[in-house]
TIBATOR-427160 format. One record per atom (N, C-alpha, C, O, CB): x, y, z. Coordinates in steps of 0.05 Angstrom, whole numbers, plus 5000, padded with zeros to 4 digits. Glycine has a CB too. Layout:
<gudos>
XYZ
...
</gudos>
This chain:
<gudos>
168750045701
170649835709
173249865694
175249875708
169349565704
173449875676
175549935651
177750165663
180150135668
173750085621
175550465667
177450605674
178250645709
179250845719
176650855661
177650445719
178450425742
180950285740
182850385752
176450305759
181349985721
183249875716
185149985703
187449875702
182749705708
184750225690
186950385670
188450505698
190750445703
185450685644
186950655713
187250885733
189250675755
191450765762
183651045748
188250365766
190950235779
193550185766
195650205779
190349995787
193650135746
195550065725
197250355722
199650375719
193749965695
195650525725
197250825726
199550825760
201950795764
194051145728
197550865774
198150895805
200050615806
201450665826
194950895827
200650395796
203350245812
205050355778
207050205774
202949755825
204850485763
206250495753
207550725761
209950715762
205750445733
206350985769
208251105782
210351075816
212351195825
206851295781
208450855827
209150735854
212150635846
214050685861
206950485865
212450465821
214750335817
217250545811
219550545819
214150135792
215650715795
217650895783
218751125798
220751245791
216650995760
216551195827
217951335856
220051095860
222251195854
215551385888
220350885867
221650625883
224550645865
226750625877
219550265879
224650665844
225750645824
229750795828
230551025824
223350805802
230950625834
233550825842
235251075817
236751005799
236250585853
234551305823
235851475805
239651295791
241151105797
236051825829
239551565765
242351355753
245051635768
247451595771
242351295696
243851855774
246151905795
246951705821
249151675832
245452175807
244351595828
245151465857
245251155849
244251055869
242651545884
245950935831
244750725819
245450485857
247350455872
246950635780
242650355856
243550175875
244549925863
243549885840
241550125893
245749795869
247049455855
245049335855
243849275835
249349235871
244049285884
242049055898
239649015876
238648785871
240649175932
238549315858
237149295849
237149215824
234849255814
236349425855
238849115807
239849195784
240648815780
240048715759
242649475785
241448695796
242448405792
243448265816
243948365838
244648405773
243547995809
244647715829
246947625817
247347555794
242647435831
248947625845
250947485842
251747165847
253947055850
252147605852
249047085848
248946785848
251446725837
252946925833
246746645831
252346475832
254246285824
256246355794
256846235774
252646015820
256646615804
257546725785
261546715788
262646725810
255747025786
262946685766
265746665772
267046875752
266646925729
266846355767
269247015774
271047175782
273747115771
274846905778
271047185808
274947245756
277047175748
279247445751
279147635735
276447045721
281547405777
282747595789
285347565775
286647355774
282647585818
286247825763
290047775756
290547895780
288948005795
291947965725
293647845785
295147905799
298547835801
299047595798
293847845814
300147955803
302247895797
304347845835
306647905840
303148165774
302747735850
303547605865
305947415872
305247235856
302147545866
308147325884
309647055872
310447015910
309847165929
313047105841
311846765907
311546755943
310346735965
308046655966
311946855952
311746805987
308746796016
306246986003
304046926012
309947016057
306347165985
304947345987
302547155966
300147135972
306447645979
303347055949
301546945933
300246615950
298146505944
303346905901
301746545968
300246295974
299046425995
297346276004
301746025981
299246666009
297146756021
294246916008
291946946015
298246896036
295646975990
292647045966
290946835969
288546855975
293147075929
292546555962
291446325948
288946235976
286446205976
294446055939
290546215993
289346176024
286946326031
285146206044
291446266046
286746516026
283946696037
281146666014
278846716022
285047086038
281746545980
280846585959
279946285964
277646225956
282446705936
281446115975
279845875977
279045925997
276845865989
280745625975
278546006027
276845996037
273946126030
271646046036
277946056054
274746336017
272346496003
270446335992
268246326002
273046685982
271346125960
269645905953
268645805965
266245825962
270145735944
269545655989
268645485998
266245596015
264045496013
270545346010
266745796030
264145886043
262646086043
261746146065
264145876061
262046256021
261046436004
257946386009
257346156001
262146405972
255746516020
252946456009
252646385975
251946175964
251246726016
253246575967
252646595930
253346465912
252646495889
253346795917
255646205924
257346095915
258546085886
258745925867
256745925921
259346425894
261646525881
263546455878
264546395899
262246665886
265646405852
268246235856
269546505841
268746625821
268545855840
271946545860
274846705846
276146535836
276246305845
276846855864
277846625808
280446435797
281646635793
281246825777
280446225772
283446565811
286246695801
287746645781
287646425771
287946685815
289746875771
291146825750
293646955755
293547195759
289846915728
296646825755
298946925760
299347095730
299046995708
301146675769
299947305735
301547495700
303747575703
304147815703
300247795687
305947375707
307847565715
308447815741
306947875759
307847665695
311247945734
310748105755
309548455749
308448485728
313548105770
309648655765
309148825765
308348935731
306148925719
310948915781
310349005724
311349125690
309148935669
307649045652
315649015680
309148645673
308648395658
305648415660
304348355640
310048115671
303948515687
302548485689
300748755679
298448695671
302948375707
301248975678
300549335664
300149215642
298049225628
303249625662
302049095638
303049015598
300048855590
298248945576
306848695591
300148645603
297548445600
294948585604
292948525590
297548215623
294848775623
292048905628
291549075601
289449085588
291949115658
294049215593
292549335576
291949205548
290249305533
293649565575
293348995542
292048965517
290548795523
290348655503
293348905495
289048695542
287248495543
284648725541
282648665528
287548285572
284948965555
282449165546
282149245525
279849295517
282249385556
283849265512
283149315477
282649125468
281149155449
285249415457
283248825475
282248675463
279048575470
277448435457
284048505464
278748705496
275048715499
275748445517
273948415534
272248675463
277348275518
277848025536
279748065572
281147895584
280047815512
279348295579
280148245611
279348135635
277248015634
280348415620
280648135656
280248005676
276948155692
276048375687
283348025694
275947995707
274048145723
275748265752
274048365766
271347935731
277448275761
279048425780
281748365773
282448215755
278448355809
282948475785
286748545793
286848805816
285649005824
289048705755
288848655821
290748735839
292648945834
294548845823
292048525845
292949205836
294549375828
295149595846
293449635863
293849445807
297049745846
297449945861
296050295846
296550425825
300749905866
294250345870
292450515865
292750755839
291150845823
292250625892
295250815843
296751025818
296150905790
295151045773
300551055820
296750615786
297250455764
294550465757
294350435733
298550185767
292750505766
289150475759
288250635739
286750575720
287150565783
289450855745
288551135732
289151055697
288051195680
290851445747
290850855690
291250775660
289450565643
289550495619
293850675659
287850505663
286550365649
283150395647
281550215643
287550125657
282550715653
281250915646
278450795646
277950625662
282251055622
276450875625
274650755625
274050505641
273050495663
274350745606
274850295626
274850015643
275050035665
274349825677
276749835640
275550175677
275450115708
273250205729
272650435727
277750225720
271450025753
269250075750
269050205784
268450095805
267349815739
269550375781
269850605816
267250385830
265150305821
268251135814
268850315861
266950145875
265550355893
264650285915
268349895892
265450585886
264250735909
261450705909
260350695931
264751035908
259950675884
257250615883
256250275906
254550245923
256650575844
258150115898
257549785913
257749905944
256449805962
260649465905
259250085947
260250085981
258450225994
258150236019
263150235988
256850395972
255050535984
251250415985
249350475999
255650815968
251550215963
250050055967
247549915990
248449706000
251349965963
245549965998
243950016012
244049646026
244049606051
241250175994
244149416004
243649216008
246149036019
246448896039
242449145988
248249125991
250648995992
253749175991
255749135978
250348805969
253049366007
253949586016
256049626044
257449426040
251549706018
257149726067
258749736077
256749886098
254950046090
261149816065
257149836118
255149986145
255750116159
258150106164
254149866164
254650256168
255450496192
257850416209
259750576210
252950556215
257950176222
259750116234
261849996215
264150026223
258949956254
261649906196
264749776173
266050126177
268250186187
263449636123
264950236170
266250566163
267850646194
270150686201
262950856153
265650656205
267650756239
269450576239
271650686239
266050726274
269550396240
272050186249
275150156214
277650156214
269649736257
273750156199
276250176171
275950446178
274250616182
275550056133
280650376176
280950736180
280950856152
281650756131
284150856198
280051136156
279451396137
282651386116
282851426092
279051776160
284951326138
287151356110
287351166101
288651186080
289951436113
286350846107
286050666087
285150696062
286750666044
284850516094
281850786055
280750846042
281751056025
280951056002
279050856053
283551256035
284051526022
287551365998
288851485980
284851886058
287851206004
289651045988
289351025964
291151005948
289850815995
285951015957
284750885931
282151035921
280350985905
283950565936
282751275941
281351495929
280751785914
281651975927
280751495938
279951835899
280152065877
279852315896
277852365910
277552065851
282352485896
281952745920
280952905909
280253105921
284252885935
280252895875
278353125865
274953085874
273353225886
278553135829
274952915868
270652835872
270852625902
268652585913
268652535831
272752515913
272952325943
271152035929
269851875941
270552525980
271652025902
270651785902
272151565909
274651595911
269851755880
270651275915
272051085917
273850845890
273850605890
270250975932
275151015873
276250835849
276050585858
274050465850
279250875840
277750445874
278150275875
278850175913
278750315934
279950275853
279649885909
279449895944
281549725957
282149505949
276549775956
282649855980
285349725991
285549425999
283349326001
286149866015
287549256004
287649046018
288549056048
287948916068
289048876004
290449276045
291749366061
293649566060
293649706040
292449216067
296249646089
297449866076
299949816087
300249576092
296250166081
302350006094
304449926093
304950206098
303750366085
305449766071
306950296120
307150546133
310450606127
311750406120
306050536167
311650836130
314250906131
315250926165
314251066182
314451176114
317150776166
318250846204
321250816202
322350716182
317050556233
322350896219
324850996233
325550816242
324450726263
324851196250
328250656226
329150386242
332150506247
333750626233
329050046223
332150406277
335150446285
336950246302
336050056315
335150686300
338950296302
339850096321
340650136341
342550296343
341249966314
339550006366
338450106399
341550036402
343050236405
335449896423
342449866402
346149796416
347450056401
347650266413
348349396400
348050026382
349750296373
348450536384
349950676398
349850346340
346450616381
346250846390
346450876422
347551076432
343950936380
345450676436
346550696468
349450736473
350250846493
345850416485
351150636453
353850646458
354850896457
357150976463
355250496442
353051026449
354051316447
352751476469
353651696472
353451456417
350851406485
349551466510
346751606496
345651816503
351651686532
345751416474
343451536464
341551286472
341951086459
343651626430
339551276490
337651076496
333951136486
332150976490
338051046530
333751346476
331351336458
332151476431
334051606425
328651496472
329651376415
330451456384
329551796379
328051956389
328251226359
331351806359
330652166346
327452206345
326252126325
331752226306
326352296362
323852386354
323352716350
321352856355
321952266373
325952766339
325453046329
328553086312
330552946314
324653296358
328053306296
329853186267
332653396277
334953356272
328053296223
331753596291
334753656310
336453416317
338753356308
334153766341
334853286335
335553086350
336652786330
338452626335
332953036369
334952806310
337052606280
339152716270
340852566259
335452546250
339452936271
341153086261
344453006279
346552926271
339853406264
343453066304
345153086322
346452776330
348752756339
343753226344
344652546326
344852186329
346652126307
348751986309
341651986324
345552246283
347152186258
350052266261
351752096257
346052326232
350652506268
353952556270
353952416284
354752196276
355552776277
352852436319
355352216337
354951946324
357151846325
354752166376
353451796315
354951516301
356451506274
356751316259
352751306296
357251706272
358651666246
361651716257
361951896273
357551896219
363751576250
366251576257
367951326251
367051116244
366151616282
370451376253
372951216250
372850976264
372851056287
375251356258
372850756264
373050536285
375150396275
375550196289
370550356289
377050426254
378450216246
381450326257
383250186265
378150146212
381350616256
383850816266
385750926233
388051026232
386350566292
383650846205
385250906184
384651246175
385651336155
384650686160
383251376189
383251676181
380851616163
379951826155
386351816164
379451406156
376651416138
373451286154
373451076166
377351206109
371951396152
369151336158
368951036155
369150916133
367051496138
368550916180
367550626175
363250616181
361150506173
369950376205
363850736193
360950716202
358850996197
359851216202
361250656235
356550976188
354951196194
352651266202
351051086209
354951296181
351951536203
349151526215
346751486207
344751466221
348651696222
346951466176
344451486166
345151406137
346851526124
343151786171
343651176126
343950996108
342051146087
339751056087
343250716117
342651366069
340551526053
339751356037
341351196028
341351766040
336451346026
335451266009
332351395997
330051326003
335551026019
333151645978
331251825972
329351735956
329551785932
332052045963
327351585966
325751535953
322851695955
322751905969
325851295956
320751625943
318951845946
317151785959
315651975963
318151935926
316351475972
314651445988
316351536020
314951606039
313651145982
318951526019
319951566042
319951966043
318852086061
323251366042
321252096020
320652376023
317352466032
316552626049
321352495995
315952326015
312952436031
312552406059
312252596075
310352276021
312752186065
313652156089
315052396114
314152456136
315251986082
316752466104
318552646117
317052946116
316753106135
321652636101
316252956094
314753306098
311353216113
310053376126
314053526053
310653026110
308453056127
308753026157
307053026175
306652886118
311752986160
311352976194
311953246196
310853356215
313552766216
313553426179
313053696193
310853826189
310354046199
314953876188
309753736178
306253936174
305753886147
303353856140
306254346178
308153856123
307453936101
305053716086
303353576097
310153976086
305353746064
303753546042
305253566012
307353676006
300153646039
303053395994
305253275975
302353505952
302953715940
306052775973
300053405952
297953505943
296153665955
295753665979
297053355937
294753845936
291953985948
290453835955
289853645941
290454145931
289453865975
287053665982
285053635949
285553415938
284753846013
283753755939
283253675922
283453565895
281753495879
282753735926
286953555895
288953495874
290153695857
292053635842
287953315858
289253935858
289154015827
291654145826
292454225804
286554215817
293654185856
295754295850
298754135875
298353955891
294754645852
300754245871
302354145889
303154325908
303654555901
304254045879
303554225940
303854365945
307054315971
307254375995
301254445947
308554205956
310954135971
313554365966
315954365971
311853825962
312254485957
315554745957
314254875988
315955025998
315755115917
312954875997
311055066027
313255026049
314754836055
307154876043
313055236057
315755266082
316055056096
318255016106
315455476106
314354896099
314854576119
316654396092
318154206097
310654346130
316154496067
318454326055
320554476053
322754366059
318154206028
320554636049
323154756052
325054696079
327154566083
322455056050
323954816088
324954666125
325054396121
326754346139
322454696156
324454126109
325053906102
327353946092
329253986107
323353796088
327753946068
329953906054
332054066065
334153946069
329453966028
331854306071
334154486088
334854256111
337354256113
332654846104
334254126122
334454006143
337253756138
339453696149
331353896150
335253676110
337053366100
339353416090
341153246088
335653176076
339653716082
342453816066
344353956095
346553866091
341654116036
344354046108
344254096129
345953896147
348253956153
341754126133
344353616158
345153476163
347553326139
349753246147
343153396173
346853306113
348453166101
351953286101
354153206093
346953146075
350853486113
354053676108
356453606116
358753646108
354253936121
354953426141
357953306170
358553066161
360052926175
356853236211
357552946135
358552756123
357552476143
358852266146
361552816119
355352546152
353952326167
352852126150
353151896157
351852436184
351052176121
350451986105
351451906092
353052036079
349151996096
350751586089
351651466063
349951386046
347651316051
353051256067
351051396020
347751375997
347651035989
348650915970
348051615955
346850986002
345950686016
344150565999
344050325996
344350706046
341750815980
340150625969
338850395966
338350285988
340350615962
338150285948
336250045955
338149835971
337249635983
334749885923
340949895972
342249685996
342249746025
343949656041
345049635992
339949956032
339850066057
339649856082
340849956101
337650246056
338449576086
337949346089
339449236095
339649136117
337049256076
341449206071
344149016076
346049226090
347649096104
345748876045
346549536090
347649646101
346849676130
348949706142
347849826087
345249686143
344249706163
344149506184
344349546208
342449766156
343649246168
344348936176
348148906194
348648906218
344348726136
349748896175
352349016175
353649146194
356049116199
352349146159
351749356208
353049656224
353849726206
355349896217
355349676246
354149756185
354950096169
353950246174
355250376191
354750176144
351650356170
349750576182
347950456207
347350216211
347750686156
347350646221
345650716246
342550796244
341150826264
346850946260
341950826219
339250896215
338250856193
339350996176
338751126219
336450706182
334550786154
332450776160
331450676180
334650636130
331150896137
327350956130
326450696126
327950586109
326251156097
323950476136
324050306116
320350296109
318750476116
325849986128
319750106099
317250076101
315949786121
316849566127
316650076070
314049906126
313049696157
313249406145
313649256164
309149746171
312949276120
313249016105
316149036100
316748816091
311348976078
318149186101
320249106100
321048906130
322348696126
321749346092
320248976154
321948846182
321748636178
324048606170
321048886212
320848426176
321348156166
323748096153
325147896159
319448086148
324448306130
327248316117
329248406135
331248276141
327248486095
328748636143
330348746161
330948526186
333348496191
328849016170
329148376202
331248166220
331847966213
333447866229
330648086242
331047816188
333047656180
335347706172
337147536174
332347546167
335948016158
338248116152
340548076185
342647946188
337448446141
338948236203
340248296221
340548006238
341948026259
339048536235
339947846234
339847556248
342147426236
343647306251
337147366242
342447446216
344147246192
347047316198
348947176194
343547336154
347147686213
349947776209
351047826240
353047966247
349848076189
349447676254
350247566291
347947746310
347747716334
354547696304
346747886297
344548036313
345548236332
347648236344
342847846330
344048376332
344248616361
341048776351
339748756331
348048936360
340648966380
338049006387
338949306368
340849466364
336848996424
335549236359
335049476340
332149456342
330749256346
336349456306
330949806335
327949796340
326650026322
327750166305
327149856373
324150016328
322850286307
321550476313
320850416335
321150236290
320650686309
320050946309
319151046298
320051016275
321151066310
316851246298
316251456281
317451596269
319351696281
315251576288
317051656241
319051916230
319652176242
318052366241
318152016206
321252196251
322252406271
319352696270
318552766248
326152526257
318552786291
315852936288
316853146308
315453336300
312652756295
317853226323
318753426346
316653536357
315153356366
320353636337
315653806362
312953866375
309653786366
307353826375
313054116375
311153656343
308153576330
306853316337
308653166344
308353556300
305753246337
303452976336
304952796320
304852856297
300253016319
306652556327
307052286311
306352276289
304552436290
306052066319
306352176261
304852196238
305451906220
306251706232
305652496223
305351906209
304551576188
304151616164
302051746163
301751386193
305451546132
304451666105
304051236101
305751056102
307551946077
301651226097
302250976088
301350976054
300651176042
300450746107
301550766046
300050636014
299450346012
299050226033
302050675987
299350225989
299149945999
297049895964
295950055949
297049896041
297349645965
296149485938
292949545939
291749635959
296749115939
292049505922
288449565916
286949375894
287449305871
287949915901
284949325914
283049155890
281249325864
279349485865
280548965910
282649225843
281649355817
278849235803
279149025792
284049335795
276049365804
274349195788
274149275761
274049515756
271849185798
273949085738
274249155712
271249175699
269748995706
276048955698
270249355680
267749195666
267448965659
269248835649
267049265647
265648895663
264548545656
261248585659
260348735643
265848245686
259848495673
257948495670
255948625707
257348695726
257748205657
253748635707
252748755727
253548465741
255148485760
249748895725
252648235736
251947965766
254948015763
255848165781
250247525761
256647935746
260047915755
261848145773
264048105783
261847905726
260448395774
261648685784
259948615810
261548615828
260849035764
258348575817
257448545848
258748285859
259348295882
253848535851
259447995844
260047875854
263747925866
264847875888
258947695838
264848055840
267148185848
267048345877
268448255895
267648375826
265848505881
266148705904
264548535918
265248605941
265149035902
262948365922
262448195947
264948065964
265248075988
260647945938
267147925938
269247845955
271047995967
272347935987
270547695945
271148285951
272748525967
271748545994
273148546015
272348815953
269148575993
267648666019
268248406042
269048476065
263848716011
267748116037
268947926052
271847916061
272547816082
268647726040
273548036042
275548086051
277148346072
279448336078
276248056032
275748496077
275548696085
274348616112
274948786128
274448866068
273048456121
272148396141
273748346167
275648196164
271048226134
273348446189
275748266213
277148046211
279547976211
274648176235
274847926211
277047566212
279447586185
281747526192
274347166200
279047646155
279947626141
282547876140
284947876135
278047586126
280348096149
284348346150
285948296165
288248376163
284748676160
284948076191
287448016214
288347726204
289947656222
286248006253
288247546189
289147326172
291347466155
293747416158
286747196155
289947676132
291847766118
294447886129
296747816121
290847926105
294148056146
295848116162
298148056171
300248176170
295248126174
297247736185
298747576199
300547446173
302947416175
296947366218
298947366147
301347336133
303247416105
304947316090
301047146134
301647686108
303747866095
304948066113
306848136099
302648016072
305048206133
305348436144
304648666136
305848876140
307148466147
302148626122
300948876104
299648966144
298948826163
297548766066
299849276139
297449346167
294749396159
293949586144
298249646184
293249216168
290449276169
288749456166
289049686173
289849246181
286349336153
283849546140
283749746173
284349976178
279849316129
282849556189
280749506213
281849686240
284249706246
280549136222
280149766251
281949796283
281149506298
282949386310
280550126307
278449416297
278349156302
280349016299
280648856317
276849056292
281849006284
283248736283
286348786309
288648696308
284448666241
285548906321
287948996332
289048746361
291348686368
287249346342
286248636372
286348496386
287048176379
288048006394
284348556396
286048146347
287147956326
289747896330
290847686336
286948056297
290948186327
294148106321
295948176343
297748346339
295348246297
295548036368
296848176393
300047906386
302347966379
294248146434
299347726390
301547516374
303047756360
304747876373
300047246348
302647816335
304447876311
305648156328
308048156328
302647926277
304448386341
306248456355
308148516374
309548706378
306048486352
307448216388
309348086405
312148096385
314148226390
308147766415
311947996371
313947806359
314648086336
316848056326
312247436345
313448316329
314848436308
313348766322
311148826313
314148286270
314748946343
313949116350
313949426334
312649636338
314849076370
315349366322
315549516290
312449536279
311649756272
317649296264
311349386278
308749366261
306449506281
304849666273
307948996252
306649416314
305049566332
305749846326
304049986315
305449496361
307549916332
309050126330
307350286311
306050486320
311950066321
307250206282
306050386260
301850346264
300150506256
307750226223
301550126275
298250046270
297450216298
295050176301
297249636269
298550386320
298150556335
297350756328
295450896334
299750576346
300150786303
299051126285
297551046267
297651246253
301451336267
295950876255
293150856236
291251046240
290251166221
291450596239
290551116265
289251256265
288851626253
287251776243
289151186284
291151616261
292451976249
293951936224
295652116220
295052176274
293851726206
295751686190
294351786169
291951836169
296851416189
296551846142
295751946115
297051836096
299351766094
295952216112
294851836078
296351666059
297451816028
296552026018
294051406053
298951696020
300651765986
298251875966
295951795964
302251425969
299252025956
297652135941
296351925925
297651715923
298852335927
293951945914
292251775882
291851855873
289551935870
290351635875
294251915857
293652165826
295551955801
297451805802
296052625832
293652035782
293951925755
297752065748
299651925739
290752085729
297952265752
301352345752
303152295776
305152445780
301752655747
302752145787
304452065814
305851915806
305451735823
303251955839
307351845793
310451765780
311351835773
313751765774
311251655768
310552065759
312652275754
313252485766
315552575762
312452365736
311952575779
310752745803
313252535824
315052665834
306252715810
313252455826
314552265853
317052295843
318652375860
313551905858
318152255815
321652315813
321452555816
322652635836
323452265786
319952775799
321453055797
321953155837
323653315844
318753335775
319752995858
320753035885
323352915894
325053025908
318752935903
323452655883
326152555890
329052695876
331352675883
326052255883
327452845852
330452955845
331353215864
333753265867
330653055811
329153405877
329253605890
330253485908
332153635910
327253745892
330653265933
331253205955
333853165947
335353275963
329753015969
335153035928
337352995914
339253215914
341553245923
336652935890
337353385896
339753665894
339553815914
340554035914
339453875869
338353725931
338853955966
340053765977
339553836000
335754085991
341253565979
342753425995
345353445987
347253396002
341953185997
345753525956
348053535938
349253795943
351553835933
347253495909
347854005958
348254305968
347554495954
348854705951
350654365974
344554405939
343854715920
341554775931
340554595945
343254705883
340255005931
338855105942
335754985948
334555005927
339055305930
334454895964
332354795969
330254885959
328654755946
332054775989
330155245967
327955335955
327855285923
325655215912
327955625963
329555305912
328855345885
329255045874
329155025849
330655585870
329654855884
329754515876
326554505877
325054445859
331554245902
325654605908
322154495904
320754685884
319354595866
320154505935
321254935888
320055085856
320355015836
319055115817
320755295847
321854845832
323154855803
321954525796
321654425773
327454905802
321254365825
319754145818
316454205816
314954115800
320453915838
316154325830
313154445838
312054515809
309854425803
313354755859
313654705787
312654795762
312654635748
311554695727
313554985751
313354485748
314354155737
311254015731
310053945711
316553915768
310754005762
309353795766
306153905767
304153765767
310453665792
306454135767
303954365761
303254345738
300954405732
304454675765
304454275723
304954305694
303554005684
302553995661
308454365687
303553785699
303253565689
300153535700
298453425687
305453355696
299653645727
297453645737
295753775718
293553685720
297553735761
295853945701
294054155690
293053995667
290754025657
295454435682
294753825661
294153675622
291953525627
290953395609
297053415606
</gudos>
């Protein structure tokens, strides 16, 4: 009798310990409850954008199974808020989530707890169908291109497009937009010219503003890229950048641009220029600009793509989970995962102009692009779209590109601006 009872006591002890989830593959479900557990999110939000935070986080409380409560916490802005994260981790006292942009993650190293394990989660996990329907470049926003893990996870994204203005350019007998960079080339001179009769440029074609979410942008519609697929090197000096930048210096020659910079908006608003890059959350800005200053029809576009396939570089903010505890890290990514949901990405949507996780939500927001066709425009290309690199050196990596687009527009040699950024940035990748 004895050793019959030894011999069961054996047999569910190995039964448990088959059942048992390996610590390469760890499941959540098995490990803890996120019962009534509370969440405490930074974020440096201020405006529509924060009383729409506020809006979706109380709906969350309120009807949560687990009755989970988020508290938010305003920290200032952007800068104010890095500052706060990090010494709140040395001090062992941080938030259980924030809000940050995917690059900014990579600094706060350890602490930060990759949701790829929760998403993959058997119980409280993401399903065959969440995955088909959230598009692939959402996800690739907030993910590590060395191992494809999931660091961290989007709210949403925000695309680069081609805004122009449909009256000016018809006046010149141009009735669709540049969809090929000949063809910008060629729009940009004819709107640039004299209108006042003083021998000087009143107007132009193209409101320059070299920034680096907008340069990525530009080499991925000709084929190029910014990174190796698996990070470890750069690869934007490649003949599709070169042919980029040759292009922008090129064009810059006929004295079609003006360096417009971050007043590209108010220049564009105005009629000074005929064209800028903007980002899909800027049009909101963009027609009140253009409303305020008597209006005329203006519309958007893909970044000029010529025989190629349309293309899309988006990015966009990401939910950060911090260490805290196992019930508080599942309760965290429960509300990610609620938020991520249809009803909630076509809410968000509607009131930030972030573009959506979802292809679902597309029928959500037939309203919003009634009323702002700019945004259809870019949530068309979600599907083929790509997103900004998520690399721990992508800020610096991002000027030494903006200085290369710089000095080929300034008339020095392209090839050797992107080499000369490329070893740069090879160099930072390697440390």
């Amino acid at each position: 009798m004895i050793q019959r009872k030894h011999l069961w006591i054996l047999l569910v002890a190995l039964g448990l310990a088959a059942c048992a989830p390996s610590a390469a593959t760890p499941f959540v479900s098995t490990i803890t409850r996120p019962e009534g557990q509370e969440v405490v999110l930074w974020h440096s939000y201020e405006g529509a954008l924060r009383e729409a935070l506020l809006a979706q986080i109380d709906e969350f409380n309120a009807a949560n199974p687990w009755r989970i409560i988020v508290v938010p916490e305003y920290h200032g802005a952007v800068k104010q808020l890095a500052t706060d994260l990090q010494t709140a981790m040395k001090a062992g006292a941080g938030p259980d989530l924030a809000i940050r942009n995917p690059a900014d993650v990579w600094g706060l190293a350890d602490a930060v707890v990759p949701v790829q394990q929760y998403m993959n989660d058997p119980r409280f996990g993401l399903t065959a169908d969440d995955l088909k329907d959230i598009y692939p470049a959402m996800l690739d926003i907030a993910r590590d291109p060395k191992d494809k893990t999931l660091i961290s996870f989007p709210l949403g994204g925000e695309g680069v497009v081609l805004v122009y203005n449909a009256d000016g350019l018809a006046s010149r007998n141009y009735f669709t937009p540049p969809n090929s960079w000949p063809l910008f080339r060629e729009i940009c001179e004819a709107m640039t010219r004299d209108v006042t009769g003083d021998n000087r440029v009143d107007v132009f074609g193209f409101g320059f503003n070299p920034r680096a979410d907008f340069a990525t942008a530009w080499l991925n519609s000709r084929g190029g890229s910014i990174i190796s697929d698996d990070g470890t090197h750069t690869t934007f000096s490649s003949d599709e950048g070169v042919r980029t930048l040759t292009t922008l210096q090129e064009t810059a020659k006929s004295g079609c641009f003006l360096r417009s910079g971050e007043d590209a908006i108010h220049d564009f608003a105005r009629g000074k220029v005929a064209m800028i890059f903007a980002q899909t959350t800027q049009l909101p800005e963009i027609f009140d600009a253009v409303e305020a200053r008597g209006g005329f029809r203006w519309n958007v576009s893909p970044v000029p793509y010529g025989k190629r396939d349309p293309s899309l570089t988006i990015s966009g903010p990401a939910w950060v989970m911090l260490k805290s505890t196992p019930a508080k890290q599942l309760a965290a990514w429960l509300f990610m995962r609620w938020f991520a949901e249809t009803p909630q990405t076509v809410r968000w949507s509607q009131l930030t102009g972030l573009l959506p996780l979802r292809k679902s939500a597309g029928q959500g927001l037939a309203n919003v692009f009634a009323t702002n066709a700019g945004l259809k425009v870019a949530f068309d290309l979600l599907s083929v779209a790509r997103a900004q690199p998520d690399i721990p050196q992508w800020d610096a990596i991002a000027e030494l590109l903006v200085h290369a687009v710089n000095s080929s527009v300034q008339g020095n040699d392209p090839v050797q601006a992107l080499n000369d950024a490329a070893r740069s940035a090879d160099n930072l990748l390697i440390q």
